[in-house]
Every structure is written in structure tokens, then in C-alpha cells.
PyMOL commands that place a pseudoatom at each C-alpha (Angstrom):
pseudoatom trace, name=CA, resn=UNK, resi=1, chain=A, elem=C, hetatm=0, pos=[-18.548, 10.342, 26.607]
pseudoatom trace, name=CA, resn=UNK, resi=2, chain=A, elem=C, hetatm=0, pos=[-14.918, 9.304, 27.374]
pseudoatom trace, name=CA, resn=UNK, resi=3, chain=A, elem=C, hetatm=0, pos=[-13.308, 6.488, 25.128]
pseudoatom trace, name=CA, resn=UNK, resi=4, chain=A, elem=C, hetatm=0, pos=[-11.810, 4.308, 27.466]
pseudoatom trace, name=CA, resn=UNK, resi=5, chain=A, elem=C, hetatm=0, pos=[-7.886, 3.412, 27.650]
pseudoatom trace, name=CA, resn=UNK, resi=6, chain=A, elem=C, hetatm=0, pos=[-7.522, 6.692, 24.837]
pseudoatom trace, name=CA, resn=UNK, resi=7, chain=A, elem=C, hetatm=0, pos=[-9.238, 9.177, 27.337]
pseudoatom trace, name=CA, resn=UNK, resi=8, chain=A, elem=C, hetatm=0, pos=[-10.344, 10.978, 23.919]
pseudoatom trace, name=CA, resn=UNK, resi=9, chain=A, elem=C, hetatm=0, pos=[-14.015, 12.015, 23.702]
pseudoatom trace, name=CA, resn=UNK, resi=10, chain=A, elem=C, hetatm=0, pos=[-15.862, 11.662, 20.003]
pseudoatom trace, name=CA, resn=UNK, resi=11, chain=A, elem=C, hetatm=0, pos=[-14.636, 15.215, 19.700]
pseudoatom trace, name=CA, resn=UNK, resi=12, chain=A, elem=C, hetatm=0, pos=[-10.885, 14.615, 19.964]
pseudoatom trace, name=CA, resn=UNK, resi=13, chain=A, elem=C, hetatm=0, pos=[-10.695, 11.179, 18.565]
pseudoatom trace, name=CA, resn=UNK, resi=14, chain=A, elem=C, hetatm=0, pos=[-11.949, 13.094, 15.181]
pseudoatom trace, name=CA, resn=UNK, resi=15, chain=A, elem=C, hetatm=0, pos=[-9.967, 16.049, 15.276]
pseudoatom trace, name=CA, resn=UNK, resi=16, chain=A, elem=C, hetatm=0, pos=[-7.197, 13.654, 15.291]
pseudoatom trace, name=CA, resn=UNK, resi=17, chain=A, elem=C, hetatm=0, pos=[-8.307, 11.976, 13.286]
pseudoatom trace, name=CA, resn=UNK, resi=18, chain=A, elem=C, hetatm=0, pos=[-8.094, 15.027, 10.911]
pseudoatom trace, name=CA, resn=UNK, resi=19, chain=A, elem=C, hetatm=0, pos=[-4.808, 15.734, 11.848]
pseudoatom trace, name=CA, resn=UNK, resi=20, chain=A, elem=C, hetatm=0, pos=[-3.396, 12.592, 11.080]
pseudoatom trace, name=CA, resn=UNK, resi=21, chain=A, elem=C, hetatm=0, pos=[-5.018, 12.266, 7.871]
pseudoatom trace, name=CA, resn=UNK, resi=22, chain=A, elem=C, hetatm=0, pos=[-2.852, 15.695, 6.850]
pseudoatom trace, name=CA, resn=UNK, resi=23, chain=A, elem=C, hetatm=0, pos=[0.111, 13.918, 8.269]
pseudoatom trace, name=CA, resn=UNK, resi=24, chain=A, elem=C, hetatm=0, pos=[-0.253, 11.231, 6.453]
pseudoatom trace, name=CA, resn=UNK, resi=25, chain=A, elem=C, hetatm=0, pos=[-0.361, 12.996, 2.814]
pseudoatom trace, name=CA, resn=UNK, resi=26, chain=A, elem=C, hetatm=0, pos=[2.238, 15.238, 3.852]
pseudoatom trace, name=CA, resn=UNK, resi=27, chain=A, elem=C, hetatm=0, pos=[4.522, 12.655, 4.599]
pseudoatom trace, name=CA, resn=UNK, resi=28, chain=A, elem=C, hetatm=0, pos=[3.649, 11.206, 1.377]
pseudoatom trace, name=CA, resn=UNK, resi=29, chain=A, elem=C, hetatm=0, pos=[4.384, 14.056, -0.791]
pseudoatom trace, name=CA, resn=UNK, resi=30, chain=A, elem=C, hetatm=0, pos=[7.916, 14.100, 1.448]
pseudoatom trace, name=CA, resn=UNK, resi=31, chain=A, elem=C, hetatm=0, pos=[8.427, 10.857, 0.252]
pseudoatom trace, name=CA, resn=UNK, resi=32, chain=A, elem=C, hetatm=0, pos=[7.282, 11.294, -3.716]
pseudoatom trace, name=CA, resn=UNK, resi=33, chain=A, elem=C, hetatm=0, pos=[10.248, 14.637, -3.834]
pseudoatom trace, name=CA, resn=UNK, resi=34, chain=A, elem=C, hetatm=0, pos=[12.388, 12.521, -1.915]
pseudoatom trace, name=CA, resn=UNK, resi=35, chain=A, elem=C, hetatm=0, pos=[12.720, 9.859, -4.515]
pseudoatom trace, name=CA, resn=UNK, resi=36, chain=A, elem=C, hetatm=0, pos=[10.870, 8.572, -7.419]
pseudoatom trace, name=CA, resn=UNK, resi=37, chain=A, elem=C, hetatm=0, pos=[8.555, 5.224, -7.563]
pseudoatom trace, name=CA, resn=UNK, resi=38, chain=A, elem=C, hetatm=0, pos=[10.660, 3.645, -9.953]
pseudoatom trace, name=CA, resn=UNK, resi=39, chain=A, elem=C, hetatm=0, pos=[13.752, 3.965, -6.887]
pseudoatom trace, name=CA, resn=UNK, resi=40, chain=A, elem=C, hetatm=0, pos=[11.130, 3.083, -3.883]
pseudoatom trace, name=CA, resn=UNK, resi=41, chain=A, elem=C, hetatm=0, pos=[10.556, -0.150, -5.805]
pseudoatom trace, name=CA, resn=UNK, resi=42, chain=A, elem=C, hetatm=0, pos=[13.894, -1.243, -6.816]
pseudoatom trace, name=CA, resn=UNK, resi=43, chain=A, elem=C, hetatm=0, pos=[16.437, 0.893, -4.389]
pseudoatom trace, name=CA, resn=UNK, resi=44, chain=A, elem=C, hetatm=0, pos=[14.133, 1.316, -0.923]
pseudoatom trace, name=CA, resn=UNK, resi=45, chain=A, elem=C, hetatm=0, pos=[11.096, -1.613, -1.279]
pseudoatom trace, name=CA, resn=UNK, resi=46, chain=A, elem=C, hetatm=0, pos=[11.101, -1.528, 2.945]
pseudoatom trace, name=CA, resn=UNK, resi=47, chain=A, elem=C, hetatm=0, pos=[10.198, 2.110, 2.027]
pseudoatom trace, name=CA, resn=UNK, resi=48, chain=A, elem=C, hetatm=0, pos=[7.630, 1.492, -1.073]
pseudoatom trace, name=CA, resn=UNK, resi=49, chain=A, elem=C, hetatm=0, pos=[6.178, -0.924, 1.721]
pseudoatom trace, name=CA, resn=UNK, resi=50, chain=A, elem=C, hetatm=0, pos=[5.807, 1.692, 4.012]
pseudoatom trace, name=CA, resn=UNK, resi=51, chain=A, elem=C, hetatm=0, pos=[4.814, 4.407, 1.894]
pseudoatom trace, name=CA, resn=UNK, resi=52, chain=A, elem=C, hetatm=0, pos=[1.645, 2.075, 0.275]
pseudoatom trace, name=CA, resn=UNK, resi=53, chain=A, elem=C, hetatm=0, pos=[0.338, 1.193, 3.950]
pseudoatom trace, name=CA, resn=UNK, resi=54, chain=A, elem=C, hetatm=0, pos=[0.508, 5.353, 4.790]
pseudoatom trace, name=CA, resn=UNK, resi=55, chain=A, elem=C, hetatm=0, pos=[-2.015, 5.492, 1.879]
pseudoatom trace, name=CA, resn=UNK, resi=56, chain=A, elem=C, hetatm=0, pos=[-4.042, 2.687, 3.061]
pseudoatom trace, name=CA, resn=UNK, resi=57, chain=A, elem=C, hetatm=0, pos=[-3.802, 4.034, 6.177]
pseudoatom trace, name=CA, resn=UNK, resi=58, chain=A, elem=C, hetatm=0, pos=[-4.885, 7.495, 5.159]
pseudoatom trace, name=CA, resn=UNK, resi=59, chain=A, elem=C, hetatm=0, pos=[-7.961, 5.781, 3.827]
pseudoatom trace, name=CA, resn=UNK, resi=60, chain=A, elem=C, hetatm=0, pos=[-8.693, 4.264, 7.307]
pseudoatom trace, name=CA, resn=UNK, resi=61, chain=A, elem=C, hetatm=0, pos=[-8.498, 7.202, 9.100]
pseudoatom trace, name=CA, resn=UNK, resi=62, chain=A, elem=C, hetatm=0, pos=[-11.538, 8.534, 6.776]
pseudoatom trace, name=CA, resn=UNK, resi=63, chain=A, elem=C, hetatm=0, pos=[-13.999, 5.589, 8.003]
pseudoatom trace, name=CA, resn=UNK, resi=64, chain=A, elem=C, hetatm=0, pos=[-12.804, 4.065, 11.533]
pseudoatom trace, name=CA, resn=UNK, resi=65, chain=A, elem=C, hetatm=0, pos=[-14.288, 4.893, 14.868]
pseudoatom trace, name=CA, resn=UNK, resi=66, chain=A, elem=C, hetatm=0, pos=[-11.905, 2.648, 16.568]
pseudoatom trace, name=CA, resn=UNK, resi=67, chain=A, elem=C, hetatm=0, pos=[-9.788, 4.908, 18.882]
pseudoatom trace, name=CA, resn=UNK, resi=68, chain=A, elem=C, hetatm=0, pos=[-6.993, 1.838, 19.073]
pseudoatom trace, name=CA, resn=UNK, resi=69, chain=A, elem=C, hetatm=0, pos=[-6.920, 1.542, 15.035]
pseudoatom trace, name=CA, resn=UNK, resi=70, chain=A, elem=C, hetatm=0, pos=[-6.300, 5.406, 15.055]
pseudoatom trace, name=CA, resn=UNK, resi=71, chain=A, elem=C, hetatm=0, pos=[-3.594, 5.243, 17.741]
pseudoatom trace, name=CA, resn=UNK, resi=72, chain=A, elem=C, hetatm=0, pos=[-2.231, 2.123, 15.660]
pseudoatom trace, name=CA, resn=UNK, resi=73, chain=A, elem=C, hetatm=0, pos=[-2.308, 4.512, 12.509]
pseudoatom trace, name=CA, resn=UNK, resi=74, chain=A, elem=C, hetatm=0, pos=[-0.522, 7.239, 14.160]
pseudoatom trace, name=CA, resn=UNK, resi=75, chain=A, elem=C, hetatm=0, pos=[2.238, 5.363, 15.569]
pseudoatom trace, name=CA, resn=UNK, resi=76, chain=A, elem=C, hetatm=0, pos=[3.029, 3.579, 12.008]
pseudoatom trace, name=CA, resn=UNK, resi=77, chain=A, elem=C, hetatm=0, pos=[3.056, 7.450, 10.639]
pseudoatom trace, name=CA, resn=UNK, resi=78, chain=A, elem=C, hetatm=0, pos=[5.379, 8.659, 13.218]
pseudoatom trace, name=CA, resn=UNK, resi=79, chain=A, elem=C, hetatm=0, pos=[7.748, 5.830, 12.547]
pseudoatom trace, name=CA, resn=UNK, resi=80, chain=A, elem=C, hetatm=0, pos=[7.700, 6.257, 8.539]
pseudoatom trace, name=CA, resn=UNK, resi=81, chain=A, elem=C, hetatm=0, pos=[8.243, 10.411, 9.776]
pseudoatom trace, name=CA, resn=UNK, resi=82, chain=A, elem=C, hetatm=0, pos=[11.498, 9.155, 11.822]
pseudoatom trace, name=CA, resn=UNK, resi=83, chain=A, elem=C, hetatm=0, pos=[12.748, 7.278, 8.389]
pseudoatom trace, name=CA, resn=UNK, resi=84, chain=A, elem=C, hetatm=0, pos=[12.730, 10.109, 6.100]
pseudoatom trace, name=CA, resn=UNK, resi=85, chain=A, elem=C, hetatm=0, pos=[15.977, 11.581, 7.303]
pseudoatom trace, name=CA, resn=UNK, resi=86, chain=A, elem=C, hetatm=0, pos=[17.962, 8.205, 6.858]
pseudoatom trace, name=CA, resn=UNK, resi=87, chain=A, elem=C, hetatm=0, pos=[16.130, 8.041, 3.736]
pseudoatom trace, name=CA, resn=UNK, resi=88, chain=A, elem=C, hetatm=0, pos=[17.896, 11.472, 2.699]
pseudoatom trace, name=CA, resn=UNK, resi=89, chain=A, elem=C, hetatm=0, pos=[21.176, 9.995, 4.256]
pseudoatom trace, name=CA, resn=UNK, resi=90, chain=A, elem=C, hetatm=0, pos=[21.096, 6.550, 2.062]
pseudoatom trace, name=CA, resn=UNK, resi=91, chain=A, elem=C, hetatm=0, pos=[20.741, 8.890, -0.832]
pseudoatom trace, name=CA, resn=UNK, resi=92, chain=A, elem=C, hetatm=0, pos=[23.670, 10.751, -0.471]
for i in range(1, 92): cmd.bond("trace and resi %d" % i, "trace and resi %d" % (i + 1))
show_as sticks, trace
zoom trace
């Protein structure tokens, strides 16, 4: 069975599913050596923000069957993936 608008059958929605629940912690772990909690709360909160909706989000990918929540979930990981590198610029 085809999800419509996706085009991802059961068996694609949950490899990717998979796939960007690894994203998501690895991205995480990116951000934890990047800079400490104490500096994502008081230097970067836009990225604190960020980095505690990945975890939420991490969580979600673990119970939804909603192909639009997972496409949601990727985009919002993709964008915290294209702020890491200006994070490494503000630090310097």
C-alpha cells in the first residue's frame, strides 16, 4: 500500500523513519561537543530551542505513523544540520 502525497509504502516510511531517528542523535551529540548546555542556554537559546525539539522529535519518530509528521521531522533536522557550521563560525 502506497501512502499518498509521500509515495512511501509502510516499508519505507519506517526505514526512514530509522534513519532519521540516527540523524537526529547524531546531530545531537554534534551539538553537545560543539558547545556546552550552560553556553546553549545563555550564548545560543535559538539553538538550546532547537536542540530540545530534535529530542522531542527523536521521540516522535519512535511512535508516529503519520508520513507528513515524519516529513515535518526531517525537514526541522535538516535545518538544525545546516546551523551547525554557523554555529562553529559564531564560536570563533
Amino acid at each position: 500500500m502506497e501512502l499518498k502525497f509521500t509515495g512511501y509504502d509502510r516499508w519505507d516510511l519506517s526505514v526512514r523513519k530509522e534513519v532519521l531517528y540516527e540523524f537526529a542523535w547524531s546531530l545531537q551529540s554534534a551539538i553537545e561537543r560543539a558547545c556546552s548546555e550552560q553556553e546553549r542556554e545563555t550564548k545560543y537559546p535559538f539553538l538550546n530551542a532547537l536542540y530540545e525539539r530534535s529530542i522531542k522529535d527523536a521521540g516522535r519518530l519512535l511512535v508516529t505513523d503519520d508520513p507528513i509528521e515524519v516529513l515535518n521531522i526531517e525537514g526541522r533536522l535538516d535545518h538544525l544540520q545546516t546551523m551547525l557550521p554557523l554555529l562553529k563560525d559564531l564560536k570563533r
